[in-house]
C-alpha positions as CSV (number, residue, x, y, z in Angstrom):
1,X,-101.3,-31.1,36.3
2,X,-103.7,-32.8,34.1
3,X,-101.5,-34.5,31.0
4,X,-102.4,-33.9,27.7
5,X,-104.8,-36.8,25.8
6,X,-102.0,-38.4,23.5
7,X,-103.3,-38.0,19.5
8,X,-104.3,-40.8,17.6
9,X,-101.9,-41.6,14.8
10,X,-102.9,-40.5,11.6
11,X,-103.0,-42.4,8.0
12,X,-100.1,-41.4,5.6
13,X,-100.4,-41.9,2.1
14,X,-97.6,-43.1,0.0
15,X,-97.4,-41.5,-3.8
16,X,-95.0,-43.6,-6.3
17,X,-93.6,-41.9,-8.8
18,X,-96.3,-42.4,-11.2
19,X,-98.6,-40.3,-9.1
20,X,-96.4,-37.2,-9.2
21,X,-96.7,-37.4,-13.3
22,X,-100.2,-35.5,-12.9
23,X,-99.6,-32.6,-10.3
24,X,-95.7,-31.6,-12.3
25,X,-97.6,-30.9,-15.5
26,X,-100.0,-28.9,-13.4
27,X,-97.6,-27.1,-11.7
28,X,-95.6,-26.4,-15.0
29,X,-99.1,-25.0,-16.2
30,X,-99.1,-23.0,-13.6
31,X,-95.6,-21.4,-14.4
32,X,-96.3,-21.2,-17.9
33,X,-99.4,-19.1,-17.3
34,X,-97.4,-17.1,-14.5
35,X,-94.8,-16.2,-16.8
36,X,-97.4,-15.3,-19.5
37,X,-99.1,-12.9,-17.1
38,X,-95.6,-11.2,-15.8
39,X,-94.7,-10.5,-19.6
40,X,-98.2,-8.9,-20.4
41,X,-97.6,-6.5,-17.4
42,X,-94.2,-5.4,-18.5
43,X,-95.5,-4.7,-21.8
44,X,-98.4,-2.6,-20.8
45,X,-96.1,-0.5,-18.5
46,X,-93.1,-0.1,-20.9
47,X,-96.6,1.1,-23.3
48,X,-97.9,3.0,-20.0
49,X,-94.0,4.7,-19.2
50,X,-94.0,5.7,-23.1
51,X,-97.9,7.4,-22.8
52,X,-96.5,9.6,-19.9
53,X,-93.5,10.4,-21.9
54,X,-90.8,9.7,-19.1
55,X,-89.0,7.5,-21.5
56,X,-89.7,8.3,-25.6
57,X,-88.5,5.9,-28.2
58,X,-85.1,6.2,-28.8
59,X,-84.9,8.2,-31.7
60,X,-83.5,7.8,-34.8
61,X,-79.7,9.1,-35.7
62,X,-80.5,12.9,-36.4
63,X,-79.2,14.1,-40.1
64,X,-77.2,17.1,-38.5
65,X,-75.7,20.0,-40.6
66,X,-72.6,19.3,-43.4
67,X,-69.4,20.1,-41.8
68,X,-67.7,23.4,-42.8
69,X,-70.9,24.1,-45.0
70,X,-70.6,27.9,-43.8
71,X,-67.2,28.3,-45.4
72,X,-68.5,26.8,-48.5
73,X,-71.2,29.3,-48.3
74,X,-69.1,31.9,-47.7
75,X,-66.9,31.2,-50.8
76,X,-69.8,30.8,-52.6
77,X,-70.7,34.6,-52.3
78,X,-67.6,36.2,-52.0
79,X,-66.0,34.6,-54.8
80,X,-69.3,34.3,-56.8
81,X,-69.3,37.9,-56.8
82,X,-65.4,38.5,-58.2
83,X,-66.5,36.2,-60.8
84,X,-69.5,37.7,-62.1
85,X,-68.3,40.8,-61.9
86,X,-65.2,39.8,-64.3
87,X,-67.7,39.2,-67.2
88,X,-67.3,42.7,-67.9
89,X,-63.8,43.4,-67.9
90,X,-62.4,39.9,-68.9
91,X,-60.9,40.4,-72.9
92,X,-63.1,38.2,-75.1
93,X,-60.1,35.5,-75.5
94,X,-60.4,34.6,-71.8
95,X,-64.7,34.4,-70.7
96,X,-65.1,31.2,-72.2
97,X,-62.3,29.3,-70.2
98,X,-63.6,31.6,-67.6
99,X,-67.4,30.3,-67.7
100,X,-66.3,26.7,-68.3
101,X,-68.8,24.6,-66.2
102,X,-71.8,26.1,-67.2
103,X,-71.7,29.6,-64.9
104,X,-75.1,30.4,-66.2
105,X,-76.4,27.5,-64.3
106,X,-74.0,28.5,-61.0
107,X,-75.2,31.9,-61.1
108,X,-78.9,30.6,-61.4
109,X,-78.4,28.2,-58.4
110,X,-76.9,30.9,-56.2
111,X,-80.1,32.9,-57.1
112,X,-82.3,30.2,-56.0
113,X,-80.0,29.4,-53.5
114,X,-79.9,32.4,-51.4
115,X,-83.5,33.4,-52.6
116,X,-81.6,37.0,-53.5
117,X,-82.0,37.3,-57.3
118,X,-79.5,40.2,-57.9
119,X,-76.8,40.2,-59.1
120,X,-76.7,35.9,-59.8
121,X,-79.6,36.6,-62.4
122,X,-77.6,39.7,-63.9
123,X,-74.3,37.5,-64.0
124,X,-76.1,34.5,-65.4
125,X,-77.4,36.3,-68.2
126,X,-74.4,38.0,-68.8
127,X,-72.3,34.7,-69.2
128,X,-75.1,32.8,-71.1
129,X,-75.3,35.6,-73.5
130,X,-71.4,35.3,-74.3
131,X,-71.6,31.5,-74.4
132,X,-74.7,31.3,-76.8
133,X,-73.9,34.2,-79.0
134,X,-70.5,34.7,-79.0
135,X,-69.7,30.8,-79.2
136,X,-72.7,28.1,-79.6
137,X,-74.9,29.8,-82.4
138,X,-72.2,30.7,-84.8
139,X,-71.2,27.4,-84.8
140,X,-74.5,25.5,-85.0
141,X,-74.2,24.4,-81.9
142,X,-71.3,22.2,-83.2
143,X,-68.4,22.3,-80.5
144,X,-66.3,20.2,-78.8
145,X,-68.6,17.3,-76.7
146,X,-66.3,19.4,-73.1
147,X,-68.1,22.1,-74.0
148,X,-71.8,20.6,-74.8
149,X,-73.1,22.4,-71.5
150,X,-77.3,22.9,-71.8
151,X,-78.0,23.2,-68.5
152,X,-77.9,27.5,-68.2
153,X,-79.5,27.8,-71.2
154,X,-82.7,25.4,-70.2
155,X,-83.2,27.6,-66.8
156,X,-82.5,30.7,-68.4
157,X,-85.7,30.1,-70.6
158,X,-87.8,28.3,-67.9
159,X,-86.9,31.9,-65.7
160,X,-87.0,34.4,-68.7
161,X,-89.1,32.8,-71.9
162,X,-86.0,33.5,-73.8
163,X,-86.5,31.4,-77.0
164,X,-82.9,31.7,-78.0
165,X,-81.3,29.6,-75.3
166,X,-84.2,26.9,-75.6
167,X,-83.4,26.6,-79.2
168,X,-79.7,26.8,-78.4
169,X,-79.8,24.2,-75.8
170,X,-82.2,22.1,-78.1
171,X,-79.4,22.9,-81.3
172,X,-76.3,21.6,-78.4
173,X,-78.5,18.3,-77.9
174,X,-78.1,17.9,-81.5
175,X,-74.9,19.0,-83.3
176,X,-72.1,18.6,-80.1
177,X,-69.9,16.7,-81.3
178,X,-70.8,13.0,-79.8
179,X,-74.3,14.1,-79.3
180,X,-75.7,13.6,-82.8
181,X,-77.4,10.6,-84.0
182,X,-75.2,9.4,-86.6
183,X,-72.1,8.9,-84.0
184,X,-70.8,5.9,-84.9
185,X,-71.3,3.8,-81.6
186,X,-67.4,2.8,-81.8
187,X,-66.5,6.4,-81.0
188,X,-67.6,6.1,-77.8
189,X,-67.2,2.8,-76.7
190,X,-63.8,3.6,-74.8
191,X,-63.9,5.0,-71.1
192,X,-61.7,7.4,-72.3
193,X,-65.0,9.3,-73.9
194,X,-67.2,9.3,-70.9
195,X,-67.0,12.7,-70.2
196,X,-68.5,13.6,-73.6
197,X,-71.4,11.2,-73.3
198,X,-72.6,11.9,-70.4
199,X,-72.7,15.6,-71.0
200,X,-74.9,14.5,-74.3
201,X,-77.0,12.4,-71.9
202,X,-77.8,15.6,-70.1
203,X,-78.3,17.4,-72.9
204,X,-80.6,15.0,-74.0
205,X,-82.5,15.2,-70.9
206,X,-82.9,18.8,-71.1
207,X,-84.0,19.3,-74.5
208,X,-86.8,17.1,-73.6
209,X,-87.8,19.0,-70.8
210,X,-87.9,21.9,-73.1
211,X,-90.6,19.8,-75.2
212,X,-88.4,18.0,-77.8
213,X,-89.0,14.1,-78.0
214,X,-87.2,11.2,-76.5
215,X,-84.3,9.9,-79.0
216,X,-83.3,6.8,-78.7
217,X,-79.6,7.6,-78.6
218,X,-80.3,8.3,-75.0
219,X,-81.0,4.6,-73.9
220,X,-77.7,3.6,-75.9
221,X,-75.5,6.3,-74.1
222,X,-76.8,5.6,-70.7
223,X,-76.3,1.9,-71.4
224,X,-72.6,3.0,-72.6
225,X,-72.2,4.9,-69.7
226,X,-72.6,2.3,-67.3
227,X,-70.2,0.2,-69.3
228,X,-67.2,2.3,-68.3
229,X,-67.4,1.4,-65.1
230,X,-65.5,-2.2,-65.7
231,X,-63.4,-0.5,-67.7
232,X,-61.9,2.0,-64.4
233,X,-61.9,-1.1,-62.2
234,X,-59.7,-2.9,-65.2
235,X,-56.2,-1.1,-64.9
236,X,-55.3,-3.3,-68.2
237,X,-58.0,-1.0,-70.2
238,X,-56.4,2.3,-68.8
239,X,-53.6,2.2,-71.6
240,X,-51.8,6.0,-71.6
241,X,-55.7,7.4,-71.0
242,X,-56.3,9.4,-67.9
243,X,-58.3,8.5,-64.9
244,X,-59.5,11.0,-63.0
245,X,-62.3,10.8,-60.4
246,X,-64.2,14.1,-61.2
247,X,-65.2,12.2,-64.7
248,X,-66.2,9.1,-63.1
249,X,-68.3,11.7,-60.9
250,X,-69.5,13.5,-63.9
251,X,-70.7,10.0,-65.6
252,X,-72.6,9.6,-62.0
253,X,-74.6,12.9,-62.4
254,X,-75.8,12.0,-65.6
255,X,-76.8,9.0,-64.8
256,X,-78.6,9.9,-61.7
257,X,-80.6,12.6,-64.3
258,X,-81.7,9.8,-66.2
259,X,-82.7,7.4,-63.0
260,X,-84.7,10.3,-61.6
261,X,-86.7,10.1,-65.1
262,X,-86.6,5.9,-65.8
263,X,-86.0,4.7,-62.1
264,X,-83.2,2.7,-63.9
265,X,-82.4,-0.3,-61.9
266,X,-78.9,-0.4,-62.8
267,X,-78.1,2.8,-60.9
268,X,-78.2,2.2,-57.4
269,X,-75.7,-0.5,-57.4
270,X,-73.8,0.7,-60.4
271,X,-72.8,4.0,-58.3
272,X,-72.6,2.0,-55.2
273,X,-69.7,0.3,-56.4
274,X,-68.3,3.5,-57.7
275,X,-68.4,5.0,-54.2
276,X,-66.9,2.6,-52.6
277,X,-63.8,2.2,-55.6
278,X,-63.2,5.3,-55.9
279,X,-62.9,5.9,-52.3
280,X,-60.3,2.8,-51.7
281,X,-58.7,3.8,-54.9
282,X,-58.6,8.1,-54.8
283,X,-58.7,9.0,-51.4
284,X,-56.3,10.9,-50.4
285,X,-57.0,11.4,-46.2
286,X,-54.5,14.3,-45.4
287,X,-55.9,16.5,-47.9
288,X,-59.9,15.7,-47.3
289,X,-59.5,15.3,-51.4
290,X,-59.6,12.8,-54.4
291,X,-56.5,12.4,-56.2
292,X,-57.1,14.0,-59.5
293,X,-55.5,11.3,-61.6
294,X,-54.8,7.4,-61.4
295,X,-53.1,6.2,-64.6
296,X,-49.5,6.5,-63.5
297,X,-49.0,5.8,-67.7
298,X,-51.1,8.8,-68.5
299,X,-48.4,11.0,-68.6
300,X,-49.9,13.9,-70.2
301,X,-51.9,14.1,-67.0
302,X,-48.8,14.0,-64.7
303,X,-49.1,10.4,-64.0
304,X,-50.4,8.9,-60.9
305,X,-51.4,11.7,-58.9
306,X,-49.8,12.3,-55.0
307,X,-51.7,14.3,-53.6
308,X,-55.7,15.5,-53.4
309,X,-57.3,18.1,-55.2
310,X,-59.2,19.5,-53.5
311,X,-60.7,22.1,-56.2
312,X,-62.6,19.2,-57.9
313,X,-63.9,17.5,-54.2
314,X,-67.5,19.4,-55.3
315,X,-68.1,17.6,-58.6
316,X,-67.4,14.2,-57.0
317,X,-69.2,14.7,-53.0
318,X,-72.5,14.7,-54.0
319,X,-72.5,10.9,-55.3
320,X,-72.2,10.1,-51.7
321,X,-75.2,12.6,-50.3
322,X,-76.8,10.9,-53.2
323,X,-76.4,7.5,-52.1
324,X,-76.8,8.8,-48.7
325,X,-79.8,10.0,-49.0
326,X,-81.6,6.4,-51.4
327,X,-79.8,3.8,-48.5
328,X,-79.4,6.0,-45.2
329,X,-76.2,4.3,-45.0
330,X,-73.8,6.5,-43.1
331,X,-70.7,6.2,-44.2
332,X,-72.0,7.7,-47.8
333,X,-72.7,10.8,-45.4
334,X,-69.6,11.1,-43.6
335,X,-67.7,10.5,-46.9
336,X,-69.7,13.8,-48.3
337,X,-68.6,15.8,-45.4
338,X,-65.0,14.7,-45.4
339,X,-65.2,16.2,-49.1
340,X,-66.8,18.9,-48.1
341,X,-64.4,20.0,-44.8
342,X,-61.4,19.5,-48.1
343,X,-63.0,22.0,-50.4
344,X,-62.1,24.7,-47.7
345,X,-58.8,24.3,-49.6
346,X,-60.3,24.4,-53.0
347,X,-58.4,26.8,-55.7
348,X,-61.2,29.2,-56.4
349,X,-59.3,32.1,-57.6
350,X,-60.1,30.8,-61.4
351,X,-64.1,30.9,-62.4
352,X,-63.2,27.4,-63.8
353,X,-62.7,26.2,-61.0
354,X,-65.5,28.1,-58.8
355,X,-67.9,27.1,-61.5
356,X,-66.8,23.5,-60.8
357,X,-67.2,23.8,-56.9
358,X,-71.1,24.7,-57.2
359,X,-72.0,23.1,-60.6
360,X,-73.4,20.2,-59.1
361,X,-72.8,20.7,-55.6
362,X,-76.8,22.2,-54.6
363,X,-78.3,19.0,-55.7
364,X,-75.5,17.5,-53.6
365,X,-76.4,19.4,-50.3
366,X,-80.1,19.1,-50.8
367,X,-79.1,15.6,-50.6
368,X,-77.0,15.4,-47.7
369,X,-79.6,17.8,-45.7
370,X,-82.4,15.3,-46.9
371,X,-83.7,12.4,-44.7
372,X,-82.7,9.1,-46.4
373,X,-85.8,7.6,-47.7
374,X,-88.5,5.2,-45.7
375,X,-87.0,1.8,-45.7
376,X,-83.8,2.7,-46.5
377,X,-80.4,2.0,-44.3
């Protein structure tokens, strides 16, 4: 066996240290690029994945439906219709306790509401035409500021031309006691006054948009009006004056009618703040329900309330679908429907109290139903 030629050793090259400097930064080039390349791939599949719709965006948190809205619907009709038809048996002495938060303007929402005219338009006029005969116009529009309510008559002239309710609504914005010009600003300086003023500021705000000018006193009231608010978070103000939450709510809706006009900065945060007090301060959980009064010295009121009441949860729920609906944030939501799933419980036997349960309440579920605004949340 023939033996294999032996090979010829070979020359070996020795690097130092300094000689591996070069080739690491190349290799680390090298990885860099790599990397670079691997990322650009996974983004044009996840792009690619999308395109063939095998995995969509995650979507955005849906708006769903109120909770318990059809049993607020349902009370809505069957008690609307026990009310309206009271109008014409009620004595005299009892309709205007009876239409007390502007039924008019319930009985015109329903209508608009349900998109079913009769009978809401036949009961709206038949309440309006108590409260503006019977009761504004003989007394020159010069009633008690509780009772300054505009509102009914404005949509009963925008629906039916009728010139009497504009000029009675115009006459309220007027001669309502607080509403005139010539208040002395000291009368209303106290919190214990915000329930007239803000129905003046609303008054205000629809005599305009039945043509009469801005006043001035409007800017001062809503300026008042957001005042208040230090005084409900200051116990040492309350003295022996009530505290309720429905007013605070009440100051809220006027002032949201004059942001949606003047885009008033102070709003947002002002009713924020509310929200958020009034919910740590009211809530009542077992009842779904604000307490209706805070001032344990206010005993005229009862004193520091117990338990919720739920018949006024529908004047104060739709500052939370409002705020809902300018920040996205959630827990305004879920604070609307935990009002809403209480008024289930709401006294409605009274047309007071119906009247206060869908006063305000269809601009609150447009809100709640609305998606919060782009760059919101």
């Amino acid at each position: 066996m023939k033996k294999k030629p032996e090979a010829s050793p070979q020359s070996v090259t020795i690097l130092t240290p300094d000689d591996l400097v070069p080739l690491q930064t190349q290799l680390d080039a090298q990885a860099a690029q790599l990397a670079a390349h691997e990322a650009l791939l996974q983004e044009h599949e996840e792009r690619l994945t999308i395109l063939e719709g095998t995995a969509p965006p995650e979507p955005p948190e849906p708006v769903g439906p109120p909770v318990d809205k059809a049993t607020w619907e349902a009370s809505m009709l069957e008690w609307g219709v026990i009310h309206g038809d009271a109008l014409a048996t009620l004595p005299e002495v009892e309709l205007l306790g009876h239409i007390y938060y502007d039924m008019p303007r319930v009985m015109y929402q329903i209508a608009d509401y349900t998109e079913a005219p009769e009978p809401w338009n036949t009961y709206a006029k038949r309440a309006l035409v108590y409260f503006r005969d019977v009761y504004v116009l003989p007394n020159n529009g010069a009633v008690p500021g509780y009772e300054n309510f505009t509102h009914g008559l404005r949509m009963d002239f925008e629906r039916t031309g009728d010139v009497v309710s504009k000029d009675a609504a115009i006459r309220l914005s007027h001669e309502a006691m607080y509403a005139a010009d010539w208040t002395d600003p000291n009368y209303v300086t106290h919190h214990s006054k915000s329930r007239e003023v803000a129905y003046a500021i609303l008054s205000y705000i629809n005599a305009e948009a039945l043509g009469e000018p801005t006043r001035d006193i409007r800017a001062r009231y809503v300026t008042q009006s957001y005042a208040y608010f230090a005084q409900w978070y200051d116990t040492a103000s309350w003295g022996e004056w009530q505290v309720s939450p429905f007013m605070t709510a009440i100051t809220a809706q006027a002032l949201i009618a004059d942001w949606e006009e003047t885009a008033d900065a102070r709003c947002l945060p002002a009713l924020t703040g509310l929200a958020d007090w009034l919910w740590t301060a009211a809530y009542d959980p077992p009842t779904h329900a604000m307490l209706y009064q805070l001032n344990p010295d206010c005993v005229s009121e009862g004193g520091l309330s117990t338990t919720g009441a739920p018949d006024l949860n529908m004047l104060i729920a739709p500052l939370y679908s409002w705020l809902w609906a300018q920040t996205g944030d959630a827990t305004a939501r879920d604070r609307f429907d935990e009002l809403l799933l209480g008024q289930a419980n709401a006294y409605l036997a009274g047309g007071k109290q119906f009247d206060q349960n869908y006063w305000w309440a269809f601009a609150g579920m447009a809100w709640r139903e609305a998606a919060p605004q782009e760059g919101t949340g």
